[in-house]
Structures are given as C-alpha cells and as structure tokens.
Backbone as ProteinMPNN parsed JSONL, in Angstrom:
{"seq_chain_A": "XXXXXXXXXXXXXXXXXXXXXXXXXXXXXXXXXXXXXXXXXXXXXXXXXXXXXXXXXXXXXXXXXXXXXXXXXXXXXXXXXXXXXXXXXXXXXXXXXXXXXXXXXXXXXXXXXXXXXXXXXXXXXXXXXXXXXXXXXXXXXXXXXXXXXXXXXXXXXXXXXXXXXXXXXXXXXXXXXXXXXXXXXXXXXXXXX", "coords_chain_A": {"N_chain_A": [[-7.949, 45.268, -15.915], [-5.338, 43.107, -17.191], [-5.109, 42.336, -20.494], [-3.573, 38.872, -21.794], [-1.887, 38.051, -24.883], [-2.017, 35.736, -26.806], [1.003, 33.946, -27.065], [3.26, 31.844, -29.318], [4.808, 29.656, -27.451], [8.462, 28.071, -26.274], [8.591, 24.867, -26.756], [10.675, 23.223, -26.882], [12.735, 21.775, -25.167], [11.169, 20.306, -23.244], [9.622, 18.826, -24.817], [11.927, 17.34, -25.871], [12.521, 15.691, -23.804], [10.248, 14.008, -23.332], [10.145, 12.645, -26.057], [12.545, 10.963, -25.494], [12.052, 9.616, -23.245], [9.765, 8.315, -25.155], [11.479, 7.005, -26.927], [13.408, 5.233, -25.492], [14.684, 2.372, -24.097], [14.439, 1.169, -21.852], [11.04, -0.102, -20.491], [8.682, 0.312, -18.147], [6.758, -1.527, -16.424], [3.483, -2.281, -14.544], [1.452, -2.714, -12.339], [-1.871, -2.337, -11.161], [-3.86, -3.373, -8.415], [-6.321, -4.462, -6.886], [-8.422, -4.805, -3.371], [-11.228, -5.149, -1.22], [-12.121, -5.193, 2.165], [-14.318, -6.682, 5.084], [-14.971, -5.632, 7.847], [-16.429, -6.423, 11.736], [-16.266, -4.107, 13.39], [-15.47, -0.776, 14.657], [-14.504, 2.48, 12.548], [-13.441, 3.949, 14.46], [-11.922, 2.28, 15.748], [-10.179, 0.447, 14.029], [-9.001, 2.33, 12.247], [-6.523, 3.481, 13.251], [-4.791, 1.318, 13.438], [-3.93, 1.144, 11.105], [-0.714, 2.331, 10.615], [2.438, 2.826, 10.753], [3.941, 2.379, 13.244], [1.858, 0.719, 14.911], [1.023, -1.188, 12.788], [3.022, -3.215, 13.685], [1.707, -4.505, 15.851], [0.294, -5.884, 14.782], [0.647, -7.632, 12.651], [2.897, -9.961, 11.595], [6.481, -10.368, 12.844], [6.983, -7.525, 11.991], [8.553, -4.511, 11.74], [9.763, -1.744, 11.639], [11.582, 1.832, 11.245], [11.212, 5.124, 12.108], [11.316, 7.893, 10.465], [10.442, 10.351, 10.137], [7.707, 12.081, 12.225], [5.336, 13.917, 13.888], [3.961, 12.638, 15.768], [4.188, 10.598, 16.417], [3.181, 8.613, 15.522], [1.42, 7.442, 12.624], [0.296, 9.752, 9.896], [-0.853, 12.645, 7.828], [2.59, 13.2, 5.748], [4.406, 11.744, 7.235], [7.209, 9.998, 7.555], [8.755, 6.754, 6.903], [10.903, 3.664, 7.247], [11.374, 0.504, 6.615], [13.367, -2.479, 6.414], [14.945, -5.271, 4.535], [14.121, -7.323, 6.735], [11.944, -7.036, 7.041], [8.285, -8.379, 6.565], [7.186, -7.1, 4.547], [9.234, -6.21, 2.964], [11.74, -4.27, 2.344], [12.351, -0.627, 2.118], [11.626, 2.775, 1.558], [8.963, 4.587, 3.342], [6.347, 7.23, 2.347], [3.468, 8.756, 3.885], [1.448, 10.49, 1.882], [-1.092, 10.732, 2.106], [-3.873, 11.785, 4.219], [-6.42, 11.054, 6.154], [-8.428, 11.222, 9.021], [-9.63, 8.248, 10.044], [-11.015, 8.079, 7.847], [-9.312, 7.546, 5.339], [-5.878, 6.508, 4.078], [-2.836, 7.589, 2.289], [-0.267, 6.275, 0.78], [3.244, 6.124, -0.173], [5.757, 4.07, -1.103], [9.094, 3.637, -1.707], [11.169, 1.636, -3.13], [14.512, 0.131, -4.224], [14.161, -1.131, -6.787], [11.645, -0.815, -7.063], [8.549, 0.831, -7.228], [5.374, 1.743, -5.339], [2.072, 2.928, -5.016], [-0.536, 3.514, -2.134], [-3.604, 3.884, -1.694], [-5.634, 3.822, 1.269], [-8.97, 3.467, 2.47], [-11.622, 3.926, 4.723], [-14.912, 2.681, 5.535], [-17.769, 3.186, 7.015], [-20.041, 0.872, 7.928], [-22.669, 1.399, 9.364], [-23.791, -0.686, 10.719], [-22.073, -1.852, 12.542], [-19.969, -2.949, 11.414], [-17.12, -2.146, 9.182], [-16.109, -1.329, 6.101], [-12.788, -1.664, 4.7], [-11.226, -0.224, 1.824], [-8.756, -1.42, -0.663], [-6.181, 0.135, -2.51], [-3.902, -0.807, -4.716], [-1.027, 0.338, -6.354], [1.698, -0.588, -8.515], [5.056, -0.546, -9.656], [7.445, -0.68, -11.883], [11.116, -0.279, -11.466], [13.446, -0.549, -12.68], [14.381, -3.472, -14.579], [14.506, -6.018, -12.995], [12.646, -4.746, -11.058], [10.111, -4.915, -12.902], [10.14, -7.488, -13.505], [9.306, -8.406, -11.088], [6.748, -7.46, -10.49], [5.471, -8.502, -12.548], [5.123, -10.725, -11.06], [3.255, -10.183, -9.179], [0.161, -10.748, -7.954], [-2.812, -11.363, -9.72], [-5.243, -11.95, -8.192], [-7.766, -10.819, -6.416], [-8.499, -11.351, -3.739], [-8.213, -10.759, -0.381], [-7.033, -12.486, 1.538], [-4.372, -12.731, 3.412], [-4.208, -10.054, 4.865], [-7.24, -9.526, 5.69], [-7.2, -12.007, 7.295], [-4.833, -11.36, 9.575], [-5.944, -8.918, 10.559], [-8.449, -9.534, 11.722], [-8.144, -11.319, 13.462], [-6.349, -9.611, 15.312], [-8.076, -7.713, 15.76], [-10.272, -9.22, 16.971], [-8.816, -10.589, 19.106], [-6.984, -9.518, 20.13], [-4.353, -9.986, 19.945], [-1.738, -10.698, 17.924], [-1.432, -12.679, 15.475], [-0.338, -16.022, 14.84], [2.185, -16.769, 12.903], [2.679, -19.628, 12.03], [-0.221, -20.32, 12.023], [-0.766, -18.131, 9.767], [0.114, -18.987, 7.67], [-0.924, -21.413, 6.963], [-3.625, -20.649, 7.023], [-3.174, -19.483, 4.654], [-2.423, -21.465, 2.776], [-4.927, -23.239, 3.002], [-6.631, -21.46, 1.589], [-5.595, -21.124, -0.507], [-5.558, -23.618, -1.59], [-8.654, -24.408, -1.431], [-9.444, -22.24, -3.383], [-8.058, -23.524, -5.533], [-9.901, -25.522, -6.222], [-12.216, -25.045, -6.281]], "CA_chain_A": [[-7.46, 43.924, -16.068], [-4.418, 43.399, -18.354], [-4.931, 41.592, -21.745], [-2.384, 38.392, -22.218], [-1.801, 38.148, -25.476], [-1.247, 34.1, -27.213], [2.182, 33.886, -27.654], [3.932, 30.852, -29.561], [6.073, 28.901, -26.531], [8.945, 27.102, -26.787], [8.369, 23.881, -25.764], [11.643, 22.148, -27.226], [13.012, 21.273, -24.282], [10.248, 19.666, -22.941], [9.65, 17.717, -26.185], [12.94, 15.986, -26.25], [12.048, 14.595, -22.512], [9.248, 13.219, -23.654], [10.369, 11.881, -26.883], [13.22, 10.635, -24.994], [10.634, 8.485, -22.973], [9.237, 6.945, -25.707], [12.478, 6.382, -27.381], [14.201, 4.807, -24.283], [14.93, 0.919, -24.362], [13.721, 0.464, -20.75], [9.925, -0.005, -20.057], [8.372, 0.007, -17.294], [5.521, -2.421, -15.88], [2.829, -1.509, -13.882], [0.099, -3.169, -12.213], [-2.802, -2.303, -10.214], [-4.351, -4.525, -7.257], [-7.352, -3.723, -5.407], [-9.549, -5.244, -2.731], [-11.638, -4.563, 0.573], [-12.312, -6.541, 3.282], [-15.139, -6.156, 5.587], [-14.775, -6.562, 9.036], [-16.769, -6.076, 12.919], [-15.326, -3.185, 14.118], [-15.824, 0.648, 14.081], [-13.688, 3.213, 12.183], [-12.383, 4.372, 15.577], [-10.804, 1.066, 16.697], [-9.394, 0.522, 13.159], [-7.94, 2.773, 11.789], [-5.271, 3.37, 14.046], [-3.932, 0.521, 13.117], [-3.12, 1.38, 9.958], [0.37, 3.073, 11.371], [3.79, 1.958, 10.979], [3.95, 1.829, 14.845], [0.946, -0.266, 15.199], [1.455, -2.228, 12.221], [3.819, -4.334, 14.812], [1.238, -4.998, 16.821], [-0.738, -7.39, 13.982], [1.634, -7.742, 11.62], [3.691, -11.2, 12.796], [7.658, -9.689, 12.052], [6.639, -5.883, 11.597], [9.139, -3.932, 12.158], [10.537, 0.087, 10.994], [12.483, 2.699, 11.565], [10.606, 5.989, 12.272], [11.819, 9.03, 10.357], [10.12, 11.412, 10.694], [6.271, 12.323, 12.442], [5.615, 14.613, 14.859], [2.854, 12.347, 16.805], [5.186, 8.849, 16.619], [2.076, 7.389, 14.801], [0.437, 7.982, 11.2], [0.017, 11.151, 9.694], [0.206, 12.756, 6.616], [4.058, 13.619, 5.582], [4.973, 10.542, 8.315], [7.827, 9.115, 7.186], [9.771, 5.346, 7.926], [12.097, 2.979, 6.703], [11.499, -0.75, 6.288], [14.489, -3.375, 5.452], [14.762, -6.477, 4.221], [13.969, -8.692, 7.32], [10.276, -6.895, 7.01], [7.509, -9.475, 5.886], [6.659, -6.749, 3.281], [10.48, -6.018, 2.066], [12.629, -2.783, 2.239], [11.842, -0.01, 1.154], [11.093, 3.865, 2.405], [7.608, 4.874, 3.068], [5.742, 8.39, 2.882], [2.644, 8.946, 3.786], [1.124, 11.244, 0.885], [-2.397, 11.704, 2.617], [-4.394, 11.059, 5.82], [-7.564, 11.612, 6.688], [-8.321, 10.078, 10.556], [-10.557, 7.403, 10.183], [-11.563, 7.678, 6.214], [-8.508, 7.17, 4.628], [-4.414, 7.02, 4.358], [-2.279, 6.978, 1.19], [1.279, 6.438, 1.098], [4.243, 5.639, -1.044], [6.56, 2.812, -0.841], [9.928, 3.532, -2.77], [12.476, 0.292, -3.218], [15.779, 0.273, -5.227], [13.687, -1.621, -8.169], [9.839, -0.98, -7.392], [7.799, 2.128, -6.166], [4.099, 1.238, -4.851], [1.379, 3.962, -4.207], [-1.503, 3.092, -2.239], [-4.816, 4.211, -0.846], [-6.686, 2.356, 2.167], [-10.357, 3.936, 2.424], [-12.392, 3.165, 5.963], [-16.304, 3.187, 5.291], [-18.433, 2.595, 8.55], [-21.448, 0.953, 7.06], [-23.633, 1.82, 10.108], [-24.365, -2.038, 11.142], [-21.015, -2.296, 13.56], [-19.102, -2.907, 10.324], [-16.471, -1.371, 8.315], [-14.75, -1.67, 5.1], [-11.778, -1.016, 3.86], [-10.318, -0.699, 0.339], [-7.216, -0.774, -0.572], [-6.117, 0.142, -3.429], [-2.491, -0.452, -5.016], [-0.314, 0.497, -7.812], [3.103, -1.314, -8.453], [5.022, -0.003, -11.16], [8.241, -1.222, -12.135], [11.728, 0.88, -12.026], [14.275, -1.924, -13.244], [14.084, -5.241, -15.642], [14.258, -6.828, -11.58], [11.395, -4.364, -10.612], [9.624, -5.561, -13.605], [9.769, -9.069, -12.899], [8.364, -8.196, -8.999], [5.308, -6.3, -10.944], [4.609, -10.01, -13.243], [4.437, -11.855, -9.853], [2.255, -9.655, -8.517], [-0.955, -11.186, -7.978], [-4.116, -10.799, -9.979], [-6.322, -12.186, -7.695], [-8.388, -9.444, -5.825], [-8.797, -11.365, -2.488], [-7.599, -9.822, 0.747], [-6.732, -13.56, 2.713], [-3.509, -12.274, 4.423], [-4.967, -9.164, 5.609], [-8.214, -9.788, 6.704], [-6.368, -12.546, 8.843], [-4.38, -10.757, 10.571], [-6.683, -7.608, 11.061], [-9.291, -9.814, 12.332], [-7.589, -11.847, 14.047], [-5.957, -9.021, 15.982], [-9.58, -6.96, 16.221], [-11.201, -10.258, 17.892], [-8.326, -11.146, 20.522], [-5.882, -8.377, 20.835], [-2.919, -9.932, 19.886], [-0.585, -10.699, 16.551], [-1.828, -13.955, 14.551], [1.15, -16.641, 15.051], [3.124, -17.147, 11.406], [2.15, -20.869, 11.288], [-1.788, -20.188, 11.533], [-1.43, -17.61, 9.226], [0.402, -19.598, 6.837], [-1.733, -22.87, 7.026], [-4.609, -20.574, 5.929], [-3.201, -19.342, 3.264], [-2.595, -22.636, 1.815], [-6.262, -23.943, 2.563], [-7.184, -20.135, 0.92], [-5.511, -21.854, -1.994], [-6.503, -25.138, -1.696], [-9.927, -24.211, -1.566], [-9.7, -21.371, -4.559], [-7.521, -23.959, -6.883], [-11.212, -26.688, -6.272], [-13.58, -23.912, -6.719]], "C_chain_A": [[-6.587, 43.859, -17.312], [-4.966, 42.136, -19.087], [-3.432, 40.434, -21.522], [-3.003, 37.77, -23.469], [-1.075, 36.509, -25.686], [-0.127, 34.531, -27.85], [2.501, 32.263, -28.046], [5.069, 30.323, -28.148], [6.959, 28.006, -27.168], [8.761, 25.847, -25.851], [9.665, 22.69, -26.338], [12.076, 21.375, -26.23], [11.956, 20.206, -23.316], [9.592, 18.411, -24.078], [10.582, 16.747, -26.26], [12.871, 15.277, -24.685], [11.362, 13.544, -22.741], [9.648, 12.564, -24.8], [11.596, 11.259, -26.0], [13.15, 9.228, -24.168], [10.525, 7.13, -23.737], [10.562, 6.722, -26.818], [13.374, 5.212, -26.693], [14.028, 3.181, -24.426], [14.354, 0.622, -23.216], [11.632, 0.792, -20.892], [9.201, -0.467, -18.979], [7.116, -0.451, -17.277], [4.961, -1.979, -14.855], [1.172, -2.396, -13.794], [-0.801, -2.864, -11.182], [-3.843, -3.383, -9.441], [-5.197, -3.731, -6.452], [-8.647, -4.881, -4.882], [-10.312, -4.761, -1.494], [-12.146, -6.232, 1.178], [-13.88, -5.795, 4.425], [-14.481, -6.646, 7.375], [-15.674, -5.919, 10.659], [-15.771, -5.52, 13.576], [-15.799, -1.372, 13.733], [-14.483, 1.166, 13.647], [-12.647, 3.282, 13.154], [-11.37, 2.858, 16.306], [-10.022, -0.071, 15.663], [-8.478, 0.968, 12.723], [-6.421, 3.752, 12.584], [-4.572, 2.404, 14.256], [-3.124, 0.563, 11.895], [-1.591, 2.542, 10.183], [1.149, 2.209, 11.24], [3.994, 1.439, 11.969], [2.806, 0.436, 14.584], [0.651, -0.903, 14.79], [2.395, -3.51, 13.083], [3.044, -5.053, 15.714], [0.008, -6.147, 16.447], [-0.244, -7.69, 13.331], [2.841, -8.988, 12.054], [5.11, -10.123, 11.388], [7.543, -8.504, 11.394], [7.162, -5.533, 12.022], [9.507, -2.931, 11.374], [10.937, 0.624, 11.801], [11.944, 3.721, 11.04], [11.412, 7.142, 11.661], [11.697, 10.596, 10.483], [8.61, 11.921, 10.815], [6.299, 12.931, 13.549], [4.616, 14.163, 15.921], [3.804, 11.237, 17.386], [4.02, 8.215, 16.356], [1.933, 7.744, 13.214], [0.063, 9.085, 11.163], [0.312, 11.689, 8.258], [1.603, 13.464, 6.885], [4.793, 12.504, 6.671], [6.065, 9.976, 7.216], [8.578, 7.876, 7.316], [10.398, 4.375, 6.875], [11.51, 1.446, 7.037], [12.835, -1.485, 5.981], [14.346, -4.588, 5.436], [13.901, -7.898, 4.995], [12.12, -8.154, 7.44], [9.644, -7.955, 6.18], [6.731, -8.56, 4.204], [7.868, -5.74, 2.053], [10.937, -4.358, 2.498], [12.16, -1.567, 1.972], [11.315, 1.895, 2.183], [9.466, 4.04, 1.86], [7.524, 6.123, 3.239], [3.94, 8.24, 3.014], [1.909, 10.426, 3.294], [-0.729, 11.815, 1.176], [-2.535, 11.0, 3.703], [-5.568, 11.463, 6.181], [-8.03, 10.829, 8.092], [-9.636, 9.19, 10.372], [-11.406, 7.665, 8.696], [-10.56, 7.34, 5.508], [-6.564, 7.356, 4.649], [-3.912, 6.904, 2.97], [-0.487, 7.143, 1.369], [1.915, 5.598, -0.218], [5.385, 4.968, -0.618], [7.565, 2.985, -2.136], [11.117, 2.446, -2.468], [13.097, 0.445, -4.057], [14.863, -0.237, -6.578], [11.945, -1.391, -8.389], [9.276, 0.755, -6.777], [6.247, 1.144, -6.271], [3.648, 2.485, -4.424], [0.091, 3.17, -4.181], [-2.512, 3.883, -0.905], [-5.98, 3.119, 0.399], [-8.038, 3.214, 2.748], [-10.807, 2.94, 3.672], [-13.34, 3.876, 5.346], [-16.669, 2.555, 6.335], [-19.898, 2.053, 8.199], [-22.539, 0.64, 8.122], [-24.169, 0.354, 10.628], [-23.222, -2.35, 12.001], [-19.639, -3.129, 12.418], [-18.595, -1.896, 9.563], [-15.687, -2.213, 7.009], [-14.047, -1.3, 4.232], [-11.636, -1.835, 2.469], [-9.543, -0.123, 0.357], [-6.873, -1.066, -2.296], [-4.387, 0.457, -4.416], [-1.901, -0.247, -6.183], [1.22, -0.091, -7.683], [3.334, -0.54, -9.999], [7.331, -0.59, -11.356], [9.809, -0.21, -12.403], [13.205, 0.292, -12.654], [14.029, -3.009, -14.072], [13.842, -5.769, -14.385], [13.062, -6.155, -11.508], [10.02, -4.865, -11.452], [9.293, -7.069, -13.844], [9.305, -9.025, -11.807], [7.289, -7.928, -9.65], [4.735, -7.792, -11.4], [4.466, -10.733, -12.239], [3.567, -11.359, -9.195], [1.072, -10.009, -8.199], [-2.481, -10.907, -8.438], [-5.286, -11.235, -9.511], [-6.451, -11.154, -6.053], [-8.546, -9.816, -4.155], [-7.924, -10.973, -1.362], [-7.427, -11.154, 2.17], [-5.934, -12.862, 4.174], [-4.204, -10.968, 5.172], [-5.907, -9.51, 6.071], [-8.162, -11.109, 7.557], [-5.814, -12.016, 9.565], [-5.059, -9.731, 11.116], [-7.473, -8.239, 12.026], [-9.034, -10.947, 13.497], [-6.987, -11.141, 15.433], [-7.559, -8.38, 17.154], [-10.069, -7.87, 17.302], [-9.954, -10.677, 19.038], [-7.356, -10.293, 20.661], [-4.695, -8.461, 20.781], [-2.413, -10.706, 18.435], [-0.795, -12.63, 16.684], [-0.42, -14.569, 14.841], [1.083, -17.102, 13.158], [2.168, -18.335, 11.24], [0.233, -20.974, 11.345], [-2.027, -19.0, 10.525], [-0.67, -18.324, 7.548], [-0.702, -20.861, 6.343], [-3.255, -22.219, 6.463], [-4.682, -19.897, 5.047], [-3.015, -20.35, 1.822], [-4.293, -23.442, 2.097], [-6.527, -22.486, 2.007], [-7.058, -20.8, -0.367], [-5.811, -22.957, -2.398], [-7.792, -24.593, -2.205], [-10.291, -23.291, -2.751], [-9.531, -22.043, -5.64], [-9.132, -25.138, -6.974], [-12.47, -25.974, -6.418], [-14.299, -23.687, -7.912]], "O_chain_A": [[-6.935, 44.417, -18.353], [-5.238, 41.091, -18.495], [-2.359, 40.922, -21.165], [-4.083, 37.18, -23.494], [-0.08, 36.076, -25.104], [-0.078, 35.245, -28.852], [2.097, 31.405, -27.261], [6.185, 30.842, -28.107], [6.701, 27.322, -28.159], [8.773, 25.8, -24.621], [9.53, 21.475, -26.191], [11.822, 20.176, -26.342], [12.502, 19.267, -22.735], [9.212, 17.268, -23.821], [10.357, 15.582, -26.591], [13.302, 14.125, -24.633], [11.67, 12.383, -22.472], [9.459, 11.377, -24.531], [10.758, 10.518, -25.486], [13.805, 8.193, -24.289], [10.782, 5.942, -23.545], [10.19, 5.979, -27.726], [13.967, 4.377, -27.376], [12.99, 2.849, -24.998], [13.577, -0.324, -23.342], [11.141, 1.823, -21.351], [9.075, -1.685, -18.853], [6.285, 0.081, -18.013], [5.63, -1.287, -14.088], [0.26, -2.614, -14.593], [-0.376, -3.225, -10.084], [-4.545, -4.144, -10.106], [-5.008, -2.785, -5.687], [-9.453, -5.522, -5.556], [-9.791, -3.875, -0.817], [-12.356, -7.414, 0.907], [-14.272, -4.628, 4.405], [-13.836, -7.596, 7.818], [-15.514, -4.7, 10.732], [-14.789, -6.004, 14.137], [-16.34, -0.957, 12.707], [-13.444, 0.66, 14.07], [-11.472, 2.933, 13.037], [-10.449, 2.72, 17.111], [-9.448, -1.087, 16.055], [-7.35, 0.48, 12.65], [-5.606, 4.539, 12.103], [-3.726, 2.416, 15.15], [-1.982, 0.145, 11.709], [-1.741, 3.676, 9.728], [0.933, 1.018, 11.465], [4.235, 0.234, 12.021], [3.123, -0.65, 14.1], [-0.039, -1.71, 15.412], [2.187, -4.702, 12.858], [3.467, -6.04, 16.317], [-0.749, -6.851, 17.116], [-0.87, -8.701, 13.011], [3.647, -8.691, 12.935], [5.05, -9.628, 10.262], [7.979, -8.403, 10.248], [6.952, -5.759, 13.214], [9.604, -3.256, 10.191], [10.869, 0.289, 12.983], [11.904, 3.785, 9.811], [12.345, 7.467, 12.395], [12.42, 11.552, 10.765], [8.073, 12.221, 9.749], [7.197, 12.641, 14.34], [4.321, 14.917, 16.848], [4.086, 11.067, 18.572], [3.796, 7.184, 16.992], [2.728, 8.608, 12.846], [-0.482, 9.616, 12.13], [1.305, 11.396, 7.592], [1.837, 14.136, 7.89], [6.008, 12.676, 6.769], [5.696, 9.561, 6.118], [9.354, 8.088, 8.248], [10.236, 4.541, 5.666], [11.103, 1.47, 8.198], [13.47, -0.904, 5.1], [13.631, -5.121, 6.284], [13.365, -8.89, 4.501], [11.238, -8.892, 7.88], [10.248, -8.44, 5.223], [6.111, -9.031, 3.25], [7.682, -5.057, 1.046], [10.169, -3.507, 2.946], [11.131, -1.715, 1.312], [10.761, 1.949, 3.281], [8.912, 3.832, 0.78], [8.293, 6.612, 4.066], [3.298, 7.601, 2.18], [1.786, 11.361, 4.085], [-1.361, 12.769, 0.72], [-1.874, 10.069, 4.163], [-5.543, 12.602, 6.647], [-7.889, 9.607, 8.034], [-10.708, 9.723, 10.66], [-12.586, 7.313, 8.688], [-10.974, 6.506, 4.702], [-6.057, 8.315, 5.231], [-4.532, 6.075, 2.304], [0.21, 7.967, 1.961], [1.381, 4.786, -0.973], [5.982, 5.433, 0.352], [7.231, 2.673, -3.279], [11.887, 2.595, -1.519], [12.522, 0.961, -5.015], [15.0, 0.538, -7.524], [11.227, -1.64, -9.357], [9.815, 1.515, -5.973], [6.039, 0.177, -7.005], [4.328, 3.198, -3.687], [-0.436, 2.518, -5.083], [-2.264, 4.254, 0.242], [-6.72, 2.144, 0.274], [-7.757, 3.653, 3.863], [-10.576, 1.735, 3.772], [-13.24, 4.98, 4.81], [-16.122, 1.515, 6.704], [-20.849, 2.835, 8.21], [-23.311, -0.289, 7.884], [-25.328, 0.474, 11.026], [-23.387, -3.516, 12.359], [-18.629, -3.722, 12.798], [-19.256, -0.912, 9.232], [-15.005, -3.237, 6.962], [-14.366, -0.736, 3.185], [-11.756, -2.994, 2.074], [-9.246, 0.968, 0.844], [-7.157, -2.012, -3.032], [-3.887, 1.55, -4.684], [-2.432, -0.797, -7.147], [1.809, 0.052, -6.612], [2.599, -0.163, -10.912], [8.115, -0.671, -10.411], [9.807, 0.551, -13.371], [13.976, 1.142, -13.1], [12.845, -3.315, -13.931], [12.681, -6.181, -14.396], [12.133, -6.863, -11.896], [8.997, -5.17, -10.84], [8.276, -7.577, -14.317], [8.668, -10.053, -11.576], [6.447, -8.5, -8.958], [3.763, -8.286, -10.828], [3.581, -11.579, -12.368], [2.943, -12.136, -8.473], [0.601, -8.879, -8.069], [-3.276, -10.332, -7.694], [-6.326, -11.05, -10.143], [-5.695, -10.912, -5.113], [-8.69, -8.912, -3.332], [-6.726, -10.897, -1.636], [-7.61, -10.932, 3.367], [-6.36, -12.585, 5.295], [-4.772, -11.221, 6.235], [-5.694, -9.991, 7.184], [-8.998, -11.291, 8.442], [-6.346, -12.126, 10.67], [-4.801, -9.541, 12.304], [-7.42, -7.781, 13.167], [-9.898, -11.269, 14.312], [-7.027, -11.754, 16.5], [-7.92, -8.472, 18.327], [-10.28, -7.429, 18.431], [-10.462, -11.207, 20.026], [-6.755, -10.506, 21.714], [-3.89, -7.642, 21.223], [-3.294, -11.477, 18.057], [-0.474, -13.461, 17.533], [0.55, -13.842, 15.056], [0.178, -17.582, 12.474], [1.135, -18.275, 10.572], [-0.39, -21.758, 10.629], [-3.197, -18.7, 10.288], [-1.115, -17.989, 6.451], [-1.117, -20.933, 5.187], [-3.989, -22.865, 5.716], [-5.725, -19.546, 4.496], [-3.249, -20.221, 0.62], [-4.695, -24.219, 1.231], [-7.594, -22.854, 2.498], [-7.97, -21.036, -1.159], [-6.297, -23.234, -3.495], [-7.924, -24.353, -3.405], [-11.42, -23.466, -3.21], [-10.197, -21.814, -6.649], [-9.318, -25.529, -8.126], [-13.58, -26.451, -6.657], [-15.195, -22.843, -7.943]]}, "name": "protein", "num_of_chains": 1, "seq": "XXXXXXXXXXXXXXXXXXXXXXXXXXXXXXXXXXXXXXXXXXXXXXXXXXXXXXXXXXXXXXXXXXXXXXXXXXXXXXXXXXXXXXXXXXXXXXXXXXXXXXXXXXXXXXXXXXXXXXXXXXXXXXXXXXXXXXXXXXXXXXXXXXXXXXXXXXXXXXXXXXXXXXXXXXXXXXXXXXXXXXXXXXXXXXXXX"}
C-alpha cells in the first residue's frame, strides 16, 4: 500500500470564489416551507399522482411540456417545462429523486427563483397516508428575492389537500371557484382564530 504523503495545496483559486461570494453586492433570500397533509387513500392510488402528466388531472389549469422520460410519467431524471399560463408559474422542472410510492424530489428552475422540493408518502397502516412536502425557495435576482418575502410562512397545506382530496374522493379536478371560495373561508376562519 503506497504512503501519501501531506502536501501543502493550493487552494487560491478556490479562495477568491468564495471570497468573491461574500464580497458580492447581491444576496440571496431563501426560505423554507414545509407541511403534510393526511389523507384516505393508499400509497398506491397516490402517488401516481404526483407526475407532471397526472398533475392535469387535479390540478384545475395544469398544464407542461414533457422533455424528457422514458415512461411519459414521473421518474427520476424526468424532465418538463411549465410557462406562465401554469397556476404554479414557468419554470423547468427535474426530477432529482424518485422512489415509487415513498417519495419524489425535484427542482424547479425560473429566470429569478430556483425551488427544491421533497414530497414523502407514509402509509400509516389505518387506510391513511401522509405526505410531506418539503420546500426550499431561494432567491436568484432582487425580483426573485421579493417572490421568496411573499412566500408564505404559514405551514398549512389548504390548496393541496383540496384538490388531492377532492380528486381522491370523486375522480375528477376541483372547479377554480370552489377551490377559491375555500381558500378565502381557510382565511377567514385562520384571521378569527
């Protein structure tokens, strides 16, 4: 077995990156958001919804552009395209892991924001599951940075577990104005709480 011997490295180059960093006039913002939801349903008739495809099919105004997966569903390395007229904005997605029915993570890059996030299925053996989801926003602009301060620090999961459950219990895509109407009694009822 050969001997390596501590040598001094140079690490200059790598130093002025990093000081470079924290010299730099921009700073970026960065906030993390996480909740779960519970809901009647097993793993298997969940998480196959979590899919760009099949996002359309609970998602009121879900729509992408498939780039590249070799099933045409969810997977890791899946990739797709979002734009503007999406209800959750522009933006390319990868999916960065996958496990079938425990978990997906993916990345969401937009001209001013990136987003990485994890969605965890647990089957808690009573005909329930629940997911967490767990997000990071981080800011890559002064604009992306103002998207990150509106971000919401309240942990509840309204919009989603409307539409999920909504879908789960009748099979078809929540209409806009019932899912609007309870997100304002969501707030009603949180701002009297």
């Amino acid at each position: 077995m050969a001997t390596v011997k501590s040598k001094e490295r140079d690490t200059t180059k790598s130093d002025q990156i990093v000081q470079r960093f924290w010299q730099g006039a921009f700073k970026s913002k960065r906030k993390a958001q996480r909740f779960s939801v519970t809901l009647e349903t097993t793993p298997e008739e969940l998480f196959p919804l979590l899919c760009p495809a099949r996002e359309a099919d609970w998602i009121p105004g879900w729509d992408c552009n498939l780039v590249y997966t070799d099933s045409g569903y969810a997977e890791k390395n899946c990739i797709f395209k979002t734009d503007k007229s999406n209800p959750f904005g522009d933006g390319l997605w990868v999916f960065s892991g996958f496990e079938t029915n425990q978990y997906v993570e993916f990345v969401r890059v937009q001209k001013d924001l990136v987003t990485s996030a994890r969605i965890t299925v647990t089957d808690n053996g009573d005909g329930t599951v629940t997911t967490a989801w767990n997000m990071i926003s981080t800011g890559l602009t002064e604009k992306g940075n103002k998207e990150v301060d509106k971000l919401s620090d309240d942990t509840h999961s309204g919009p989603v577990t409307k539409m999920l459950g909504h879908y789960l219990e009748t099979g078809k895509t929540i209409k806009r104005s019932a899912l609007v109407l309870g997100m304002v009694a969501q707030g009603v009822k949180s701002h009297f709480s």
